[in-house]
N, C-alpha and C positions, 0 to 999 in steps of 0.2 A: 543774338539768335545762334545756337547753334545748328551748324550745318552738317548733312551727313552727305558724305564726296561721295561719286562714281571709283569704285577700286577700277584702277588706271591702270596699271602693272599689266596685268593682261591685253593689255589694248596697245600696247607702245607700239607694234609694229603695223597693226591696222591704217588703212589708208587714213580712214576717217580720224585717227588722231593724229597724225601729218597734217592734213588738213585743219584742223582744231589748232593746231603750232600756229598753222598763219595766220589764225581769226584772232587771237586773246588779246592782241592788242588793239580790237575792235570793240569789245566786253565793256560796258558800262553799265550801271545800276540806275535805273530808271526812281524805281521806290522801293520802299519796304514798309512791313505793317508787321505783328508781333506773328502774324501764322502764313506769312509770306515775301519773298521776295520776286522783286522784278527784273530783269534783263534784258537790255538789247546788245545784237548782235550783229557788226555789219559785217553781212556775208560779201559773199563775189557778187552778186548783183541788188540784193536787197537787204534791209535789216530785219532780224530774226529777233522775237519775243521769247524769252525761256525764261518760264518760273521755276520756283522753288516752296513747297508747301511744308510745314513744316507737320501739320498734322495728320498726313493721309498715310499711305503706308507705303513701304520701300519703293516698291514698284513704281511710286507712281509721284515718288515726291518732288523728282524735275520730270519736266515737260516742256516742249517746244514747238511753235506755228508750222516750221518749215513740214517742207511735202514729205521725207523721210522720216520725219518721226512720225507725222499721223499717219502714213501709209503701212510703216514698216511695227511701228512701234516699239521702235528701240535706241537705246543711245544715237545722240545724232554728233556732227561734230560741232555744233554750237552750244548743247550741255557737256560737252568737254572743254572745250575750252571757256566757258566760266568757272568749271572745275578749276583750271590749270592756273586761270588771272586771279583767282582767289588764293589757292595755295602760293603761287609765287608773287601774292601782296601786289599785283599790278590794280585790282581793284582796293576800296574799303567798302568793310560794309558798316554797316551805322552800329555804331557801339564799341570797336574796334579804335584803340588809342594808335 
């Protein structure tokens, strides 16, 4: 499946991707299906659900449970850092040698 990342570049100095640093190796792949994927995410107190839809449109193709992203609707720091464990290979995803 290919995936289309959060451009991260602008975000390095954001709190929320400091925070993201310390969660990625929280990041695991729950499942996956050919028009999605799954993630959890153990935050500071709880685990955190972020998908990944491959057919919807930009805006809207990760998404996350936690209170910040449905409140705010926007990048949160636990669709960053599945970003960050997927580019630096800390997860696999299915298909991937």
């Amino acid at each position: 499946m290919e995936i289309e990342f959060i451009p991260l570049d602008a975000l390095k100095e954001d709190k929320i991707y400091i925070k993201a640093i310390g969660l990625i190796r929280g990041v695991k792949v729950d499942y996956s299906t050919a028009k999605h994927i799954s993630f959890s995410v153990q935050g500071d107190e709880n685990v955190h659900n972020v998908m990944y839809f491959t057919e919807k449109p930009a805006s809207k193709k990760w998404q996350c449970d936690c209170k910040w992203y449905t409140l705010q609707n926007k990048t949160c720091s636990h669709i960053i850092a599945v970003n960050l464990a997927i580019k630096k290979k800390l997860i696999k995803l299915e298909g991937e040698d």
